[in-house]
C-alpha positions as CSV (number, residue, x, y, z in Angstrom):
1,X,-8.8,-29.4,-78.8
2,X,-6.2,-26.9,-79.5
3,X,-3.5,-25.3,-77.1
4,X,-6.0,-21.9,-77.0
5,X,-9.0,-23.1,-75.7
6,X,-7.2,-25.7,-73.5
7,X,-5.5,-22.7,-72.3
8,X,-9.0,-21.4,-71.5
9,X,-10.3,-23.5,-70.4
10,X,-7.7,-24.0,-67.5
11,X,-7.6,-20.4,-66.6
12,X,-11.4,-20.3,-66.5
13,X,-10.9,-23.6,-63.9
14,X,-8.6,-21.6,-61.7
15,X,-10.7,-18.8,-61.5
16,X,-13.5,-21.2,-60.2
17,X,-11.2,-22.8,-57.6
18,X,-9.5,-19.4,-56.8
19,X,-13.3,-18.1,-55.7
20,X,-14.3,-21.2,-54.1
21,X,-11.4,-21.2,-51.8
22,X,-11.9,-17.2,-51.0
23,X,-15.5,-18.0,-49.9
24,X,-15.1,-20.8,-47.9
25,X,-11.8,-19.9,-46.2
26,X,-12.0,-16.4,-45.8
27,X,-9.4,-14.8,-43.1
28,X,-8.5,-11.6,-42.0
29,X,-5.0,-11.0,-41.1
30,X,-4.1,-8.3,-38.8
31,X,-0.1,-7.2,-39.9
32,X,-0.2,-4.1,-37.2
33,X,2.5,-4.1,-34.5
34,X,0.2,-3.8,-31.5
35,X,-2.3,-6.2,-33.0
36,X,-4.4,-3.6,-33.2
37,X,-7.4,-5.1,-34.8
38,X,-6.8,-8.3,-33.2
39,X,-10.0,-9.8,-31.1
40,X,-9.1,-11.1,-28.2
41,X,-10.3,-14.5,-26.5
42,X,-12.5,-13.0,-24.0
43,X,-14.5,-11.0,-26.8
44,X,-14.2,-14.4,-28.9
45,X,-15.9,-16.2,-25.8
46,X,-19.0,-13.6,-25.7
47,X,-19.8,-12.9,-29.2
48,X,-19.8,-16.8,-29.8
49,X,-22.6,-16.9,-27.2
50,X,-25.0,-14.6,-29.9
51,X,-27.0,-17.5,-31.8
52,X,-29.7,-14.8,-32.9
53,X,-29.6,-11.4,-34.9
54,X,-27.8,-8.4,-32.6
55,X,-28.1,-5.4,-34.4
56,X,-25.7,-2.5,-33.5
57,X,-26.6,1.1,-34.6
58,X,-24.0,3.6,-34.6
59,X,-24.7,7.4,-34.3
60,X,-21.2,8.6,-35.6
61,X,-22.5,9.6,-39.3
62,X,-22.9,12.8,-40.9
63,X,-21.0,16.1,-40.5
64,X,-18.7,16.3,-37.8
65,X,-15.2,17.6,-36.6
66,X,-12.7,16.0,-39.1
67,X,-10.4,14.2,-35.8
68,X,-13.2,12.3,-34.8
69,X,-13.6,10.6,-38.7
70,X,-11.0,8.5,-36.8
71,X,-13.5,7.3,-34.0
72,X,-16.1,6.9,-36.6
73,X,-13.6,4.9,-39.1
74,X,-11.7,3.2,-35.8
75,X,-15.3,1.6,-34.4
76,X,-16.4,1.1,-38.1
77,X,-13.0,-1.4,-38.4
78,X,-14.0,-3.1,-34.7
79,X,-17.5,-3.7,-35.7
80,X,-16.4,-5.5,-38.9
81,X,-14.0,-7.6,-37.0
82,X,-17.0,-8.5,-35.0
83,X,-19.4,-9.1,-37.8
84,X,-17.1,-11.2,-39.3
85,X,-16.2,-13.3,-36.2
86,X,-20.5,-14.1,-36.1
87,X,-22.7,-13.2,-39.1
88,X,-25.6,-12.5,-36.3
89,X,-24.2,-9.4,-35.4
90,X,-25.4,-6.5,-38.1
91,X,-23.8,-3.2,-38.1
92,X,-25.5,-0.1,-39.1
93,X,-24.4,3.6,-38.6
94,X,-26.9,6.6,-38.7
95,X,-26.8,10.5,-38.8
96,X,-28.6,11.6,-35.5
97,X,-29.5,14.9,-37.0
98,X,-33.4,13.9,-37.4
99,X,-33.6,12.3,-34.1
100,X,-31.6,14.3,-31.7
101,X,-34.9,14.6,-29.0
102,X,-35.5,10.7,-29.2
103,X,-31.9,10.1,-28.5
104,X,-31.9,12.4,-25.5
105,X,-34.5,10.7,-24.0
106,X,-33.3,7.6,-24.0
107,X,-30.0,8.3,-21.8
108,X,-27.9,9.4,-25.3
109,X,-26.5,12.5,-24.0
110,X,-24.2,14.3,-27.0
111,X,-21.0,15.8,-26.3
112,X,-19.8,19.7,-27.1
113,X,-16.2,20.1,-28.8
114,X,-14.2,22.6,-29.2
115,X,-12.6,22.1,-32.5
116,X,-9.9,24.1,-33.9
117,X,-9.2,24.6,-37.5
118,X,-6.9,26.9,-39.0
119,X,-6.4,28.5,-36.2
120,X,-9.4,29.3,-35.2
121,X,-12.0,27.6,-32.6
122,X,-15.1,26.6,-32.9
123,X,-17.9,24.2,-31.3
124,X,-19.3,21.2,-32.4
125,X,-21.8,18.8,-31.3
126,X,-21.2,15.0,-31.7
127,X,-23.1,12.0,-30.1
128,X,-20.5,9.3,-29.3
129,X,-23.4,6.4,-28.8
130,X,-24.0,2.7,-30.1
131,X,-27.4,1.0,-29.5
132,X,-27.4,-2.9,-29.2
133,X,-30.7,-4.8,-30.0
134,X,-30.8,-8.5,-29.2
135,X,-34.0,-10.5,-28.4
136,X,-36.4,-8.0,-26.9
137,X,-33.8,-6.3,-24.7
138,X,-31.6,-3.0,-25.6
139,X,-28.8,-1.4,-24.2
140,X,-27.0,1.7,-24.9
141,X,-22.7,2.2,-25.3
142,X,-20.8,5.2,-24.8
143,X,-17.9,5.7,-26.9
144,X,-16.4,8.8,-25.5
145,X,-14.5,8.9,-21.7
146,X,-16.7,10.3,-19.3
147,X,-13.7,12.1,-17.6
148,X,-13.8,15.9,-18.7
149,X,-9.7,16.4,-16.9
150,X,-7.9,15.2,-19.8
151,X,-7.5,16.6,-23.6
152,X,-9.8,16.3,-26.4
153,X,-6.6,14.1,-27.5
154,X,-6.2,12.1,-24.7
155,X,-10.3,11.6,-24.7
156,X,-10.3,10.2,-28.3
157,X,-7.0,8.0,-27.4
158,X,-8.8,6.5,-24.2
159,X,-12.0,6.1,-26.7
160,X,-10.1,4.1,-29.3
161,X,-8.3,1.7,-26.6
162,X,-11.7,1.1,-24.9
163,X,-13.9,0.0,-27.6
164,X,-13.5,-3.5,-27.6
165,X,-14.0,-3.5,-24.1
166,X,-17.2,-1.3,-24.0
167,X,-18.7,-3.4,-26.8
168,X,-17.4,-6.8,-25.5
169,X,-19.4,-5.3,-22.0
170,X,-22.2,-4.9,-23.5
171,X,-23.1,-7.5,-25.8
172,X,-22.3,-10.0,-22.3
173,X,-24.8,-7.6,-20.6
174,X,-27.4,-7.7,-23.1
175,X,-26.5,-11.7,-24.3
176,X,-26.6,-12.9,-20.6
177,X,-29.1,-15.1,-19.0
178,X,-28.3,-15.3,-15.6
179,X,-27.2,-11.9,-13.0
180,X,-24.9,-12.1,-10.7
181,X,-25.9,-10.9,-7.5
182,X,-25.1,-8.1,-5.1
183,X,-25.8,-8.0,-1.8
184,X,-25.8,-4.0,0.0
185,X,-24.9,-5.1,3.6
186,X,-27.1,-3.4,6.1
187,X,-28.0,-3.4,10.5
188,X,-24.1,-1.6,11.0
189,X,-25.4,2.1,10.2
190,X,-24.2,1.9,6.9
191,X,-25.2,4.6,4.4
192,X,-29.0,5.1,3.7
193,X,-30.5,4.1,0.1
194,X,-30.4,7.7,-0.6
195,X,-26.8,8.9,-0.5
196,X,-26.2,5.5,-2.3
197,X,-28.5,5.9,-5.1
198,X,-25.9,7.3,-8.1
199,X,-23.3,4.4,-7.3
200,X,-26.0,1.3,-7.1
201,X,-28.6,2.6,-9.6
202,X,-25.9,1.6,-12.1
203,X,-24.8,-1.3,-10.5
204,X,-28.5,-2.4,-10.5
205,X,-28.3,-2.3,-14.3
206,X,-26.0,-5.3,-14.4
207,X,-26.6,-7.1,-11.3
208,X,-29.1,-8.3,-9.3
209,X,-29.2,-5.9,-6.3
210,X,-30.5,-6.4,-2.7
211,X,-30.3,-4.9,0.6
212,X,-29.3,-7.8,3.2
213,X,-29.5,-7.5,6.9
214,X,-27.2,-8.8,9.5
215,X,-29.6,-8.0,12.3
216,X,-30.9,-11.6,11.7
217,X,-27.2,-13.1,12.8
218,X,-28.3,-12.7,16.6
219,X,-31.3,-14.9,16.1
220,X,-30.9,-17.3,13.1
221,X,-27.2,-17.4,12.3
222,X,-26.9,-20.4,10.7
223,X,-29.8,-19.5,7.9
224,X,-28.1,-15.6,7.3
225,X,-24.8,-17.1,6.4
226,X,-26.4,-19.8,4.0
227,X,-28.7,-17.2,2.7
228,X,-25.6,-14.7,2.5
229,X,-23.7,-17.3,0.4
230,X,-26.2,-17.4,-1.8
231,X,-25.2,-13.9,-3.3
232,X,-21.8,-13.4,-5.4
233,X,-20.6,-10.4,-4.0
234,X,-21.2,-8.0,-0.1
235,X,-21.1,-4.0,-0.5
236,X,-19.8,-2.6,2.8
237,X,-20.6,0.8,2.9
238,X,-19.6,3.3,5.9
239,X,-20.5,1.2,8.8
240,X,-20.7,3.5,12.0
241,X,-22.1,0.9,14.3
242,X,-19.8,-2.1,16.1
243,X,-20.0,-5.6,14.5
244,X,-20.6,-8.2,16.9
245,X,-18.6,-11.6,17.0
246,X,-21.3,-13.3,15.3
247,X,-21.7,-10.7,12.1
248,X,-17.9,-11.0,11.7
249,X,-17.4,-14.7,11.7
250,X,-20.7,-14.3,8.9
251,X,-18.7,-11.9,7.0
252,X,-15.6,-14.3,7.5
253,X,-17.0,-17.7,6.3
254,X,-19.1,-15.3,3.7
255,X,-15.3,-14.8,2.2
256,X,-13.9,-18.0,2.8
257,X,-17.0,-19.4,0.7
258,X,-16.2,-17.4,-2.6
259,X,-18.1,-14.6,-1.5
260,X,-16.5,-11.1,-3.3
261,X,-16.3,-7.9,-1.0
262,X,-16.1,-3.8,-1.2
263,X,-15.3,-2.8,2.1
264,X,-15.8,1.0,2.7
265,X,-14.6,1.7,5.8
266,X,-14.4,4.8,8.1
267,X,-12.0,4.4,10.7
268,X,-12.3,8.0,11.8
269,X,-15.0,9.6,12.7
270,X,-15.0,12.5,10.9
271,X,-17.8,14.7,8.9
272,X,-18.2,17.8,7.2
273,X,-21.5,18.7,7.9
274,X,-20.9,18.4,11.3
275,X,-18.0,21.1,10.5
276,X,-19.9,23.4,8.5
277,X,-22.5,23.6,10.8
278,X,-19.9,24.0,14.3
279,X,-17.3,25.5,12.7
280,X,-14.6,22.8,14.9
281,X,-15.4,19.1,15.5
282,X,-13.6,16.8,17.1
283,X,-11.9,13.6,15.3
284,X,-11.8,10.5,17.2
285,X,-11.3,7.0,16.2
286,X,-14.1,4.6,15.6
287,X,-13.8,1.1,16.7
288,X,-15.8,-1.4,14.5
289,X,-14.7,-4.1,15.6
290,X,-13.1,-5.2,12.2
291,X,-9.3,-4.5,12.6
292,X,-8.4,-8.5,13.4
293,X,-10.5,-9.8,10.6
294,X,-8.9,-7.3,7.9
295,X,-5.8,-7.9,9.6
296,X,-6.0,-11.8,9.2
297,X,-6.4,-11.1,5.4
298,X,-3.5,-8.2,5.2
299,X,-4.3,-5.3,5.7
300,X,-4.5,-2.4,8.6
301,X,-6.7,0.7,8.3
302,X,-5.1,3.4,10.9
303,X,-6.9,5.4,12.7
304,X,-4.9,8.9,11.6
305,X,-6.1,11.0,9.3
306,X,-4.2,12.6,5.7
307,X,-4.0,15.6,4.6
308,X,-2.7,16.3,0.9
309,X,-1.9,19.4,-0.4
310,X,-3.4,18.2,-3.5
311,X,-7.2,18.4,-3.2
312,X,-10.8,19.4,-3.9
313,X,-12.2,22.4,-3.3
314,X,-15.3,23.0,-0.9
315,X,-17.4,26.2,-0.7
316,X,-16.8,29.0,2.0
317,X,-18.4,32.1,3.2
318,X,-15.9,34.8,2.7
319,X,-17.6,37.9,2.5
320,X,-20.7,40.2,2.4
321,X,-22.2,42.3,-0.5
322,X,-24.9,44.5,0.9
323,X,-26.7,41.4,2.7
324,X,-25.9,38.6,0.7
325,X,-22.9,36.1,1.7
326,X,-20.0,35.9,-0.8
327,X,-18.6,32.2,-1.4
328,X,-15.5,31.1,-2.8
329,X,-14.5,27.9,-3.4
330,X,-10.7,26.8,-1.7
331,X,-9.3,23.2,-1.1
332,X,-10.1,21.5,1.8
333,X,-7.0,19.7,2.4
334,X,-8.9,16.9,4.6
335,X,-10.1,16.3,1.3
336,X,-7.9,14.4,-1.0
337,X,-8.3,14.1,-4.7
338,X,-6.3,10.8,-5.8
339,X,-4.5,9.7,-8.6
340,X,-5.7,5.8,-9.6
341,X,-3.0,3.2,-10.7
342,X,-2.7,3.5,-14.4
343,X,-1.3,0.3,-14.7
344,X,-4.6,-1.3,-13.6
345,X,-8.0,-2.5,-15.5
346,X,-9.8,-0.7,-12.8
347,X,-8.2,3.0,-12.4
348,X,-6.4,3.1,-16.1
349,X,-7.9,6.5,-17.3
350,X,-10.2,7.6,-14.1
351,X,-10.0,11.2,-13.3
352,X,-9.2,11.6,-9.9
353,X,-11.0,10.1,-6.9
354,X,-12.4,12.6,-3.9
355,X,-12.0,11.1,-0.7
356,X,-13.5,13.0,2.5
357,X,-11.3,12.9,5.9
358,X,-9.4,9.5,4.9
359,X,-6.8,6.9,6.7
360,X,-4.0,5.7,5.2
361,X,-3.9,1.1,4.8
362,X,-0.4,-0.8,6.3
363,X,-0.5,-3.7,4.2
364,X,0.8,-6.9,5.6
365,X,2.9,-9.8,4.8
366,X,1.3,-12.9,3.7
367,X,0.5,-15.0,1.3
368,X,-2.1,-12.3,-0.6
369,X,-1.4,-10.6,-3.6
370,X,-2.0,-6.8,-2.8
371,X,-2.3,-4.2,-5.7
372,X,-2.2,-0.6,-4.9
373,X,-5.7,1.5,-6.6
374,X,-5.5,4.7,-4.6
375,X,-2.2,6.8,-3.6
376,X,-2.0,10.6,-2.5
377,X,0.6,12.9,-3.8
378,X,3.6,13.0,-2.0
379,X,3.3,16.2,0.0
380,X,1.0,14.6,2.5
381,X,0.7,15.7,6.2
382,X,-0.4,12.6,8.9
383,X,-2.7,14.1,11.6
384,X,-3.5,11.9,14.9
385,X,-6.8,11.4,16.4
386,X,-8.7,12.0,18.7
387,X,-7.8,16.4,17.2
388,X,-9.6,18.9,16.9
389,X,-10.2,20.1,13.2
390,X,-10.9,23.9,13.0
391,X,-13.2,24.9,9.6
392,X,-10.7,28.2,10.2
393,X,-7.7,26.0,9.4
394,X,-8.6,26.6,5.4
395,X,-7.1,29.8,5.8
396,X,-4.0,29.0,7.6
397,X,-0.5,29.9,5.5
398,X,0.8,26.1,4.3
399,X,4.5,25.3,4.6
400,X,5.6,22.5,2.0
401,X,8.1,21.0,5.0
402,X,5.3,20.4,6.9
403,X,3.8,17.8,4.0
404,X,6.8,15.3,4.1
405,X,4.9,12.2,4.7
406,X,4.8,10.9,1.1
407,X,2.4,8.4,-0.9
408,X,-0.6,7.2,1.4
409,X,-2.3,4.0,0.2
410,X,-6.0,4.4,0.2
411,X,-7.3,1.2,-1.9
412,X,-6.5,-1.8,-2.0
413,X,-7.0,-4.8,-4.3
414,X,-6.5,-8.3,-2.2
415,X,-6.4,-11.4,-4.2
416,X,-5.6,-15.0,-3.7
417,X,-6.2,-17.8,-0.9
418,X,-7.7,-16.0,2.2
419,X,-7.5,-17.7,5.6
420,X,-10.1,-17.6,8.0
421,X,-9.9,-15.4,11.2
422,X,-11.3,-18.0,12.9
423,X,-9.0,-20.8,12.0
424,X,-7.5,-22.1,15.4
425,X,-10.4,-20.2,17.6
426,X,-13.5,-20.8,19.1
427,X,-16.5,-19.9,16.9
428,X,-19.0,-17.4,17.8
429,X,-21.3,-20.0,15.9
430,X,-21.5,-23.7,14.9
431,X,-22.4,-24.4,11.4
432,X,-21.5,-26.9,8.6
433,X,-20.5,-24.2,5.6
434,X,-17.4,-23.6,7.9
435,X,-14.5,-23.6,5.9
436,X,-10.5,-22.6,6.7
437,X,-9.2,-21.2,3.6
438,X,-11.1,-19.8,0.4
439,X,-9.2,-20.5,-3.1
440,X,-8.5,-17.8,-5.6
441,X,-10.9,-14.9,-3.7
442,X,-10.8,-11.4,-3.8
443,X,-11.6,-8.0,-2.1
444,X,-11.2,-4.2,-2.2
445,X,-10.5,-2.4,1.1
446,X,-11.1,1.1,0.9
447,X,-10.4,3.3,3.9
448,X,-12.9,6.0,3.3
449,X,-16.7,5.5,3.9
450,X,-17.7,8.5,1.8
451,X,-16.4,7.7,-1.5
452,X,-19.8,6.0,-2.9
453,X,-21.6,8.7,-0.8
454,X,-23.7,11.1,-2.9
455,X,-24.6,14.6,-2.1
456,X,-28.4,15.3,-2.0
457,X,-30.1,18.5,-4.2
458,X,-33.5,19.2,-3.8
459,X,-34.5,16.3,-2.3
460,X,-33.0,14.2,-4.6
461,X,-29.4,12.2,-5.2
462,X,-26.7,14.1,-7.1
463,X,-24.1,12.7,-9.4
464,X,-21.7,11.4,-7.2
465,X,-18.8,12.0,-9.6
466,X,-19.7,15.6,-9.2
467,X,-19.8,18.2,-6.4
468,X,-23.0,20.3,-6.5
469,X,-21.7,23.6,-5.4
470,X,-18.0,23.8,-7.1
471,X,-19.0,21.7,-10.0
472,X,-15.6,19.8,-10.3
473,X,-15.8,16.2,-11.6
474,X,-14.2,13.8,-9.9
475,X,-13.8,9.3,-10.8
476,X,-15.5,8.1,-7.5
477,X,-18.6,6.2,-9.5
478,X,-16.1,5.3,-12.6
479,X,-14.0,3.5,-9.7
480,X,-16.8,1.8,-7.9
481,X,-18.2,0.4,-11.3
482,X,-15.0,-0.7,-12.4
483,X,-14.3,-2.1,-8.8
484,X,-17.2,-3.7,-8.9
485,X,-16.9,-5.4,-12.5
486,X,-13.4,-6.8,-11.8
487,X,-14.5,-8.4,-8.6
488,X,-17.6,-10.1,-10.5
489,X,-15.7,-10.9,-13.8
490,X,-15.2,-14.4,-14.3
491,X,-14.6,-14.0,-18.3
492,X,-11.5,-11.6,-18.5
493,X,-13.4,-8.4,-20.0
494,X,-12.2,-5.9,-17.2
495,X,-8.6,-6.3,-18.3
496,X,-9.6,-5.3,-21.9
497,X,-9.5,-1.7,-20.0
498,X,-5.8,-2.1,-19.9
499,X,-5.6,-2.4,-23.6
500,X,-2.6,0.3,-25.0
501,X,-2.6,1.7,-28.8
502,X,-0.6,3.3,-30.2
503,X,-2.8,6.3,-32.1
504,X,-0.5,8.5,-34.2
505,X,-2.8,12.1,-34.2
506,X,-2.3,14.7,-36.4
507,X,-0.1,17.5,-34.6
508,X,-2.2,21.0,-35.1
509,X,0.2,23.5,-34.3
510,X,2.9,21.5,-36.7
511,X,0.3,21.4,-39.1
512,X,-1.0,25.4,-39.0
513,X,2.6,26.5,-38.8
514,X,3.6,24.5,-42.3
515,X,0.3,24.7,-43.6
516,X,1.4,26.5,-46.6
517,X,4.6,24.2,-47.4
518,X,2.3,21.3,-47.8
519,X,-0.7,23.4,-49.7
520,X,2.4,23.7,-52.2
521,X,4.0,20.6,-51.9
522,X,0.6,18.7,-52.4
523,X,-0.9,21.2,-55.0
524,X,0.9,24.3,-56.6
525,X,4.5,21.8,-57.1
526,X,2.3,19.3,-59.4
527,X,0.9,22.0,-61.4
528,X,4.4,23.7,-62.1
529,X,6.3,19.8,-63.1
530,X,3.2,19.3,-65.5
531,X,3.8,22.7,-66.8
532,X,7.5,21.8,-67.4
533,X,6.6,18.7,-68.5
534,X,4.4,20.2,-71.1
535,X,6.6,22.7,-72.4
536,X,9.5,20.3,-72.2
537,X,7.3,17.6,-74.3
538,X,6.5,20.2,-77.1
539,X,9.6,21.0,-77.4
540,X,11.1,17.9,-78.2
541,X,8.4,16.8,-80.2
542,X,8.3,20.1,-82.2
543,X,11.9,19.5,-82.7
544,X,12.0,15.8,-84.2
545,X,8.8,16.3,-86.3
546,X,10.1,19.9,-87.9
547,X,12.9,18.2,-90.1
């Protein structure tokens, strides 16, 4: 044989083992410096679970403002990472154009834009929407913030960051076989179905969701707190009645059990309705009965009331034309619109929270790890109860001096081993689920009943992260759900909300302003050193060939 075709022979080998080896060990290596494409473990954990075909359909295709190629092209490079992690999962995107009405109906609302070009603005209509298939069941994914109070930039930022997490949710959703469950404490005067109804009808889309009584403590309290520790997590909402010894030492040994709480607590009473209609109310505090159990685990609701000079608007009657009232819309200071603690999975990127004639927490020390959610603005204003609160205040002149109290804690995130209340007393009950200490539990304590509480139009619930007369938008159901998430999340998915990029966007006003350095730079320049290039070529050539 001679040295050629041995020579051939070995580089047709090579070739052989070269494509063997790149089909059975294929890797992907991410070389960005925040690991940008990197999965991580929690994701790794869900999508392992998928042992059938998931299909994902994308509705990014087609003809759309140029920025948001970069959302398409950004969840076109997740998806892959995905596919490749689990050959199950099959990726597929699709122009909506032909099936805008279908879309609509089922809950795929698309977004308007204002997109500027040259200079000049214009709109355009996008829908930011996945669709997951898997088994029989389907669920839908936004890819675009809800929030409407930050930039079209900062929107497309917070949509890159957030799309591991929002497709890691949803494949767990869609993949799982079991619900946690969620129990809506009631027999206190908590809130009625209906102001509830835009915070749980989500929550019932991931949970299993049931309205428990603690009525049944007085007769059969041995069976409520072993039917309440059946259930994962207790939503306290806006209790206006007194809990007895019995429905606390439930809630207690509910807690010390593993149970998860959401307190929303009112320790105030206080209401605007009551204000509209009377034009002055009186403030007093309301004693539920609850202040040594949250104190046991670290925290103190007061019974004072905050007013922040940064706030939401209500409406107000200021006027007549002919016979019709003239409203206008002015903050209600009573009415605080807080900022959320960017540094945490479940506030990072909220808009700002609405709360409605709110108490400031004291946290205590102990062994509990407390995490601040909800702050006011510094120019705060502490008012003591029982007052008198005048609608006719609204129009009185504000001095800044007089809003020197600084940052007021609102929400709270508790975490770590809670003691009993009832360790060392006597106990309203006997049972044998008793138990001293829980291990690794936690809780939210929010001092403002009305921040799940919905307003009602025509008969029927309203978006609660809306207002329905001044229209402003607000993060009260963003923060709930999220609350609600990281207090049931036993695989580490909430904190892919905390997940930073760094997305380098194209700077528009730089860009318009040197627009015509670079259209010569990038187009005329070439044209001219090809020119001189020619003529310089022919020249030379002209002049060695002539002789």
């Amino acid at each position: 044989m001679n040295k050629k075709l041995k020579k051939s022979l070995l580089l047709f080998i090579s070739l052989v083992i070269v494509n063997v080896c790149t089909q059975s060990f294929y890797k992907r290596i991410d070389l960005t410096v925040d690991q940008h494409f990197t999965l991580s473990e929690a994701s790794k954990e869900i999508i392992s679970k998928v042992n059938e075909p998931l299909f994902i359909t994308v509705y990014l295709d087609g003809e759309f403002p140029s920025e948001f190629k970069r959302l398409q092209l950004e969840t076109r490079q997740h998806l892959e990472e995905l596919a490749a992690e689990n050959a199950h999962i099959k990726i597929k995107f699709e122009s909506p154009d032909q099936q805008v009405d279908a879309l609509i109906k089922r809950g795929m609302i698309p977004s308007k834009l204002t997109v500027e070009e040259a200079g000049k603005f214009s709109e355009a209509i996008i829908f930011p929407w996945a669709e997951i298939s898997y088994q029989k069941k389907s669920t839908i994914v936004s890819l675009l913030s809800t929030t409407t109070l930050t930039s079209q930039e900062e929107q497309l930022q917070n949509a890159i960051e957030n799309l591991e997490y929002r497709f890691s949710n949803a494949i767990n959703l869609i993949t799982k076989t079991t619900q946690k469950r969620v129990a809506v404490i009631t027999g206190n005067g908590e809130l009625q179905d209906l102001y509830l109804y835009s915070f749980l009808s989500e929550v019932a889309k991931k949970y299993r969701l049931a309205k428990f009584t603690l009525d049944s403590v007085s007769k059969n309290p041995q069976q409520t707190l072993k039917d309440l520790n059946s259930l994962d997590l207790a939503i306290i909402a806006k209790p206006t009645e007194k809990f007895t010894a019995k429905e606390k030492f439930t809630l207690d040994q509910f807690i010390t059990n593993g149970g998860k709480t959401l307190w929303m607590i009112d320790n105030v009473q206080a209401d605007l309705d009551s204000l509209m209609a009377n034009g002055k109310m009186l403030a007093y505090p309301r004693d539920l009965n609850l202040t040594d159990l949250l104190f046991t685990y670290g925290v103190r609701i007061n019974t004072t009331l905050i007013k922040d000079l940064y706030a939401a608007k209500i409406p107000l009657a200021t006027g007549n034309i002919g016979n019709q009232p003239q409203f206008q819309n002015l903050e209600w200071l009573y009415h605080p619109l807080v900022r959320g603690n960017k540094n945490h999975a479940i506030t990072k990127n909220i808009s700002p929270v609405r709360l409605q004639f709110a108490s400031p927490i004291d946290t205590l020390r102990n062994n509990i790890k407390k995490t601040p959610l909800l702050v006011s603005s510094l120019l705060t204003q502490k008012i003591g109860t029982p007052n008198f609160i005048e609608l006719t205040s609204i129009a009185d002149e504000i001095l800044e001096t007089d809003y020197q109290s600084g940052n007021q804690l609102f929400a709270v995130l508790l975490e770590g081993n809670f003691n009993s209340a009832y360790k060392n007393r006597v106990k309203p009950f006997q049972t044998s689920l008793y138990k001293e200490q829980a291990t690794n539990n936690k809780m939210i304590v929010i001092a403002d009943g009305d921040i799940g509480k919905n307003q009602i139009l025509k008969e029927q619930p309203f978006d609660l992260n809306k207002d329905k007369w001044t229209r402003q938008q607000f993060g009260n159901k963003d923060f709930l759900l999220n609350a609600v998430d990281y207090l049931l999340d036993d695989t580490g998915i909430i904190h892919l909300r905390n997940k930073t990029l760094k997305i380098n966007l194209l700077d528009k006003q730089k860009a318009s302003k040197e627009r015509l350095f670079w259209q010569f730079l990038n187009v005329i320049l070439p044209l001219i050193v090809l020119f001189v290039f020619g003529i310089v070529f022919n020249f030379l050539r002209y002049r060695k060939y002539a002789k």
